[in-house]
C-alpha positions in Angstrom: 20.0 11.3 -10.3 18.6 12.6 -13.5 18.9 15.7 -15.3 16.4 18.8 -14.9 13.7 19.7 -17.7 12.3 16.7 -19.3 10.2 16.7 -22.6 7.7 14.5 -23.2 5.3 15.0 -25.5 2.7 18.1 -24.8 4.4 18.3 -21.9 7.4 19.6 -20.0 8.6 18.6 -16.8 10.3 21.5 -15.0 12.5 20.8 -12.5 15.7 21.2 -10.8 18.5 19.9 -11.8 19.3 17.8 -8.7 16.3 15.2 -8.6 16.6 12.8 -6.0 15.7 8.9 -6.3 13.6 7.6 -3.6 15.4 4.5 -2.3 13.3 0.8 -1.3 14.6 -1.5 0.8 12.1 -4.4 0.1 12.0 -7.1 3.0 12.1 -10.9 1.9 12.6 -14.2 3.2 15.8 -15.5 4.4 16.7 -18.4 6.7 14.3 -21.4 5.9 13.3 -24.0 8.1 13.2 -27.0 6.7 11.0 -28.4 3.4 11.0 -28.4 0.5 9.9 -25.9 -1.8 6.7 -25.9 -3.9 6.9 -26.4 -7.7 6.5 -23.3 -9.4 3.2 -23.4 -11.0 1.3 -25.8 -8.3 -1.9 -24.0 -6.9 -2.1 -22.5 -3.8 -1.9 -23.6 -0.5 -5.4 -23.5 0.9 -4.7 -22.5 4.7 -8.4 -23.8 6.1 -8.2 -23.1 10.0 -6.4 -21.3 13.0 -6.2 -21.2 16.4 -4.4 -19.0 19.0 -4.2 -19.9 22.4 -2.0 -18.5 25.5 -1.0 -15.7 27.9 1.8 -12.9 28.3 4.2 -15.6 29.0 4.1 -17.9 26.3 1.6 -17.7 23.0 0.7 -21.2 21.0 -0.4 -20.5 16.9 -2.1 -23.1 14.5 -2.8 -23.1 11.6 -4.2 -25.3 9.1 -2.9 -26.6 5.8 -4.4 -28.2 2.7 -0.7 -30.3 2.3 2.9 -29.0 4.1 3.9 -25.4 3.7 7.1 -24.4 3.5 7.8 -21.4 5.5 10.5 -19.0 6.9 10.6 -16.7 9.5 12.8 -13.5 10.7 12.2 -10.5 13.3 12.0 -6.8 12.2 12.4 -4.1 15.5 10.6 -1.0 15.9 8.0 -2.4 16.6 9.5 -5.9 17.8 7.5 -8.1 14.7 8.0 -11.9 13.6 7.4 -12.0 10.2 6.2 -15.6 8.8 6.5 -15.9 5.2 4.7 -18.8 2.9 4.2 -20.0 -0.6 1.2 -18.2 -2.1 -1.8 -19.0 0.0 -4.9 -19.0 0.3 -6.3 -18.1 3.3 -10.0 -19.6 3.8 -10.3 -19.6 7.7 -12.4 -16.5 9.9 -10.3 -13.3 10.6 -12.0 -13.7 13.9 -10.1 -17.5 14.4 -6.4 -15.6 14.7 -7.2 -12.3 16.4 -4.1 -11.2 18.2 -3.9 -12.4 22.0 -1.5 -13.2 24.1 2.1 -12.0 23.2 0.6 -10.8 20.2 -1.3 -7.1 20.0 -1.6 -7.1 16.2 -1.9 -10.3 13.2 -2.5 -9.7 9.8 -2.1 -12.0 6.7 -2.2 -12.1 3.4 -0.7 -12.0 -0.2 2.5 -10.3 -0.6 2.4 -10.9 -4.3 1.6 -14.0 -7.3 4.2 -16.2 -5.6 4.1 -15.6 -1.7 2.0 -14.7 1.5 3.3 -13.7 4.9 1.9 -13.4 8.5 3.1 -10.3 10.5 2.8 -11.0 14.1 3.1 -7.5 16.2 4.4 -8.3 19.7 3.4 -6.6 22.9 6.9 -6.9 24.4 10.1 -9.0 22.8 9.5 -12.5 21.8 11.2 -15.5 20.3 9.6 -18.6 18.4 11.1 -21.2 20.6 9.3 -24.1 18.6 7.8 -24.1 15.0 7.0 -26.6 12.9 5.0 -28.7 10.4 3.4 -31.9 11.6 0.5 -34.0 10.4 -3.1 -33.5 11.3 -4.6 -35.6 13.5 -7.8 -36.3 12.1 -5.2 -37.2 8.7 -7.5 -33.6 6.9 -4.0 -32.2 6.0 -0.9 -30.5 8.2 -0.8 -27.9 10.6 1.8 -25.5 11.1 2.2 -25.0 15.1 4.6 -22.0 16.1 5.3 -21.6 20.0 5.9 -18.2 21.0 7.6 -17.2 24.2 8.6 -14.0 26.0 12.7 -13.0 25.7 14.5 -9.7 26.7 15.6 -7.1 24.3 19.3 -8.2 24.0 17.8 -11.8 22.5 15.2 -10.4 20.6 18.1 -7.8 18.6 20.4 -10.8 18.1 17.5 -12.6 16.5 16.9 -9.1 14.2 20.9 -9.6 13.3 20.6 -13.3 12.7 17.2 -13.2 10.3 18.0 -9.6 8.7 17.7 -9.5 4.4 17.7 -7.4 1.6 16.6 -7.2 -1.8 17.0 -4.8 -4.5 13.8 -2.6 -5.1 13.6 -3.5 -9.0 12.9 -7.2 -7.9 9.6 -7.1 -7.1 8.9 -3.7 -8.9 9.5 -5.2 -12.0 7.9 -9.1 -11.4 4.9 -7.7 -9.7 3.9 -4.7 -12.2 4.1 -5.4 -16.1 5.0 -2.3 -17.4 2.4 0.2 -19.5 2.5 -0.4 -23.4 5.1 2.7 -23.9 3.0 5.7 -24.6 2.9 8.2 -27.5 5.1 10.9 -28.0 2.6 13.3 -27.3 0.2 11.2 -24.6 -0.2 12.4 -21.2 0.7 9.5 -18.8 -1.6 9.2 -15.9 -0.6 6.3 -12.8 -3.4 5.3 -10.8 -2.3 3.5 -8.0 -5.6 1.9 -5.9 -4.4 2.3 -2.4 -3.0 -0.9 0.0 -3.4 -4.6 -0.9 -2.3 -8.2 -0.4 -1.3 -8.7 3.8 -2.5 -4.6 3.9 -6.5 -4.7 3.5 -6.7 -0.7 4.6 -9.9 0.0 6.4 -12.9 -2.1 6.8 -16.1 -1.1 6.4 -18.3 -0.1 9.0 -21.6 -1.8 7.7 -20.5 -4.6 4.9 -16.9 -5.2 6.3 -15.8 -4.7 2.8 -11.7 -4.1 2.6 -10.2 -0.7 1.6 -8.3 -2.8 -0.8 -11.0 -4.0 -2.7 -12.9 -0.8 -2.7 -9.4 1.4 -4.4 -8.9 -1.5 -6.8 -12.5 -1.8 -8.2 -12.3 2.4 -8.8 -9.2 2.5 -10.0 -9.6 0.1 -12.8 -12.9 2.0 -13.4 -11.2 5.5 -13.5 -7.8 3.9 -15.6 -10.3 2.8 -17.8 -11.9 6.2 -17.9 -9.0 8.0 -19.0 -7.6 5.4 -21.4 -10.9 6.7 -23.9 -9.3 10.1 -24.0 -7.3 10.8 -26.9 -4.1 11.8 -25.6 -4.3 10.3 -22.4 -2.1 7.5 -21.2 -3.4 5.5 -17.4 -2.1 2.4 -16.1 -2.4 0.4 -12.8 0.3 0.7 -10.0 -1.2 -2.3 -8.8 -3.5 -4.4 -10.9 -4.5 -7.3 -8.6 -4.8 -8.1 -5.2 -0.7 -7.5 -4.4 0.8 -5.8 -1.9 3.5 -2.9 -2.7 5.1 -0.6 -0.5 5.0 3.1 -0.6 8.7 3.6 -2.0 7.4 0.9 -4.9 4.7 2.7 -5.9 6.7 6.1 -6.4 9.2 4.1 -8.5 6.7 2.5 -10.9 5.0 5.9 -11.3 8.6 7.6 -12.1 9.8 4.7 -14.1 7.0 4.5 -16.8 7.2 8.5 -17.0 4.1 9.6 -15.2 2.9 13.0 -15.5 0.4 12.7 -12.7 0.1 10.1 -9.6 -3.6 9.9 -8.2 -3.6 7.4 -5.1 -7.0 6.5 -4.2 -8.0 5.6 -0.6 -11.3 5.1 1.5 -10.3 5.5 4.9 -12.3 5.0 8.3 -12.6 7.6 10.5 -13.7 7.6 14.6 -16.4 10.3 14.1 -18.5 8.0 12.2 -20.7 11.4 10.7 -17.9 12.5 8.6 -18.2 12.1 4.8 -17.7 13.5 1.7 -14.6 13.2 -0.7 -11.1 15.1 0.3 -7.8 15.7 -1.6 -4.1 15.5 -0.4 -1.4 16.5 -1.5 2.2 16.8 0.4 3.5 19.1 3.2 6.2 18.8 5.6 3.5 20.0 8.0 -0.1 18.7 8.1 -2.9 21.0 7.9 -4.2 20.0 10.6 -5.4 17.1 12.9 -7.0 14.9 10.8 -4.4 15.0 7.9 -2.0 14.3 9.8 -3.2 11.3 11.7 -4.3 10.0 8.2 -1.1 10.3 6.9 0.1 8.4 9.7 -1.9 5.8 9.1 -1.1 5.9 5.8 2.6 6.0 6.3 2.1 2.8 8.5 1.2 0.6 5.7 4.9 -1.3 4.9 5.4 -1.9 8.6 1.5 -3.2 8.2 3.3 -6.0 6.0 6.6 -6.6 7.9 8.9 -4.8 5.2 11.8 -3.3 6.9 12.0 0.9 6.5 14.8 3.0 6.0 15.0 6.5 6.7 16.8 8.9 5.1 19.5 11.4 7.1 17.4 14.0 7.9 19.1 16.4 6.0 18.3 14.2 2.8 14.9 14.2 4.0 14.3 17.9 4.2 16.4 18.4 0.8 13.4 15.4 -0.8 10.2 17.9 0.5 12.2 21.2 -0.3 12.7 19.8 -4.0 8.9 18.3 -3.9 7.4 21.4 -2.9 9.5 23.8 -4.7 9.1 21.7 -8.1 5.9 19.9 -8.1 3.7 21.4 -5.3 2.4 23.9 -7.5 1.2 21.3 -9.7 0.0 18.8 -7.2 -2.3 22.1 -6.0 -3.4 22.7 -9.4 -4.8 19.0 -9.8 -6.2 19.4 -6.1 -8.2 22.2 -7.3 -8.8 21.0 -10.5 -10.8 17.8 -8.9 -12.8 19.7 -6.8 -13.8 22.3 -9.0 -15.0 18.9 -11.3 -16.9 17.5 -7.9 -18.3 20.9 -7.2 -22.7 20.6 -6.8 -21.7 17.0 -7.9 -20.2 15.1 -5.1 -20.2 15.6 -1.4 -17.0 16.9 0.1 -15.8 17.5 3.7 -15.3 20.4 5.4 -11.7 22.2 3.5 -11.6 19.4 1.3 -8.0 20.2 0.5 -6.0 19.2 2.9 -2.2 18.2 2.9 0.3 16.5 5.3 3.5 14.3 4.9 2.2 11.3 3.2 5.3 9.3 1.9 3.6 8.0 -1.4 3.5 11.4 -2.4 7.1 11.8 -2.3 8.2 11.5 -6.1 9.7 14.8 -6.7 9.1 14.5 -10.0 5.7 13.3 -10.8 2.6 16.0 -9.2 0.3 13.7 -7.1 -2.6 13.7 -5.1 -4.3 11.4 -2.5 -7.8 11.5 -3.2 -10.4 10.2 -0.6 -13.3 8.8 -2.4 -15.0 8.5 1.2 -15.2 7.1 4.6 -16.2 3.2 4.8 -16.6 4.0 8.5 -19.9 6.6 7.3 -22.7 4.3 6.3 -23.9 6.3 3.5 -20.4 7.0 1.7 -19.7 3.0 2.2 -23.1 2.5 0.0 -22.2 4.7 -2.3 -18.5 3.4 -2.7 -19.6 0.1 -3.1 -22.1 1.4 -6.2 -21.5 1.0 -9.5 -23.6 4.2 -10.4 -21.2 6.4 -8.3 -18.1 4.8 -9.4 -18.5 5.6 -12.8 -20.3 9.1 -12.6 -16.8 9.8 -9.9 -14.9 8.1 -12.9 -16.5 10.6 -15.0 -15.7 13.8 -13.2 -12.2 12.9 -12.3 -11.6 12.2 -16.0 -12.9 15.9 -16.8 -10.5 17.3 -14.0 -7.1 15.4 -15.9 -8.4 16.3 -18.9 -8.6 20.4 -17.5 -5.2 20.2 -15.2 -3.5 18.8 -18.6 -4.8 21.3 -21.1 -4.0 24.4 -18.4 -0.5 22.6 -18.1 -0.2 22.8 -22.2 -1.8 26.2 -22.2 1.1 27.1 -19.6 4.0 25.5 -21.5 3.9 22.8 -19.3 
């Protein structure tokens, strides 16, 4: 807990006096099996092909290795998941060679951060990895990693959750995956831009170019950090600056921990009504405002279970106290931003229908720091994935989002805040 009004600069944070830390539980490998472990330092593991094969029954997964990956796997309920973790890899192969079949309704894979990878197999039903290990190509190309999966009932499958559970301690990979800002002024306003998903989570894939929602938030957001890092006065940095994956509750933290005055997560989301475009801000409500919001923020809010990281939840009455403090302390500022971005877009920049929106989106939960989720576009509209993918647009959007700090900040000063 910290205390209430904060100074900082030309700004004031006012808030309550009980201010509640968001808690991570970040999931990470535990019970190896067998090998030995890379040197630090060695390059990547180059995983080159895959294979799934199999039924409801019993599910077969190969993959193929430059050289013998050491590897570790554990279970995670709610869904039933087995979670596969890995040096850091590359993975060269087809998404198409490892779609989910079988046992299996959902695989992704990917980089969890500079040191590590992981493959999150979704099950259809409980399951067990009766067999898996590392054996020698036959054609002598390099090793193969072969895991057998079979079906199992629910009692098995929650003994194997007690036997491969873990914890870390959030700050772990906060602190190791994010170098911290250069400490700002005393009177700089500090700004996080945090480019939505990453690593294992790609986000949405576009609709045309199959370009990754990752990619797309990364590219803007250094464009935009780098944007507001020209203004006198103005402080951005990166939540994440590479292709790492965080989790929500991690990307609150690093906001709150290098003293944010604003959070702006940026997202390009697909949508099923493929005419739908236009830009559209977020900010938080314990009740969406309407349909789409609040399947978005679903979606949104899906992202750590995406990468196999276990979630905690907190009592519900810690939960309502968390969105009574946000909204009573930092809504009103979260809505000024809102406005303050699409007055800036306004005969500029194509917007949806109400393009403010709002709905429970949990990396809009620091109840300290005002934030918005800003939809640049839809990569599932043709003509907002060309423009997203422009370098034209990105700036000129870099542009108007830097005038609409720069106005929220100086009606914030003018305010006393």
């Amino acid at each position: 807990m910290r205390g209430a009004a904060v100074k900082s600069g030309s700004r004031t944070k006012i808030f309550g006096s009980r201010l509640f830390a968001i808690a991570s539980v970040v999931a990470v490998a535990a019970t190896f099996l067998g090998h030995t472990a890379i040197a630090a330092g060695e390059e990547r593991l180059l995983a080159y092909g895959a294979r799934i094969v199999g039924d409801d029954a019993r599910t077969r997964i190969v993959i193929d290795f430059d050289r013998p990956p050491t590897f570790s796997i554990h279970y995670i309920a709610n869904p039933e998941r087995v979670v596969v973790d890995l040096p850091a890899t590359a993975f060269g192969f087809p998404a198409k060679d490892l779609e989910a079949r079988g046992l299996f309704k959902d695989i992704r894979y990917g980089t969890m951060d500079e040191d590590s990878a992981r493959i999150v197999l979704t099950a259809t039903r409980p399951v067990r990895i009766g067999m898996a290990k590392v054996q020698v190509d036959e054609g002598g190309k390099g090793q193969r990693l072969v895991l057998e999966a079979e079906m199992t009932d629910k009692a098995t499958f929650d003994e194997l959750v007690k036997a491969h559970s873990w914890n870390e301690p959030a700050s772990a990979q906060t602190t190791s995956a994010i170098p911290s800002p250069e400490k700002p002024g005393s009177g700089d306003f500090v700004v996080a831009v945090d480019a939505g998903h990453g690593g294992i989570d790609t986000g949405a894939i576009g609709v045309d170019t199959k370009t990754q929602e990752k990619d797309v938030t990364l590219a803007f957001a250094k464009t935009l950090a780098d944007r507001l890092n020209r203004e006198p006065g103005i402080k951005a940095f990166l939540t994440r600056s590479d292709d790492s994956f965080l989790s929500l509750s991690q990307r609150v933290e690093i906001a709150r921990q290098n003293h944010a005055a604003l959070f702006v997560s940026l997202h390009a989301d697909t949508l099923r009504q493929k005419d739908i475009r236009g830009a559209t801000v977020y900010t938080i409500s314990d009740k969406a405002s309407d349909k789409l919001a609040a399947d978005l923020a679903d979606r949104e809010n899906l992202s750590d279970q995406i990468a196999g990281k276990t979630t905690t939840t907190e009592p519900p009455e810690v939960a309502d106290i968390l969105l009574d403090l946000t909204r009573r302390e930092t809504q009103a500022f979260s809505i000024s931003m809102a406005e303050s971005v699409l007055s800036s877009f306004k005969d500029q920049v194509g917007t949806i229908n109400n393009p403010h929106r709002h709905a429970g989106f949990r990396v809009l939960q620091a109840p300290d720091v005002p934030s918005i989720l800003l939809e640049l576009g839809f990569l599932s509209n043709k003509d907002d994935e060309k423009l997203l993918l422009d370098d034209g647009w990105r700036t000129k959007m870099g542009e108007l989002l830097t005038e609409a700090v720069k106005h929220y900040h100086a009606s914030m000063v003018a305010n006393g805040g």
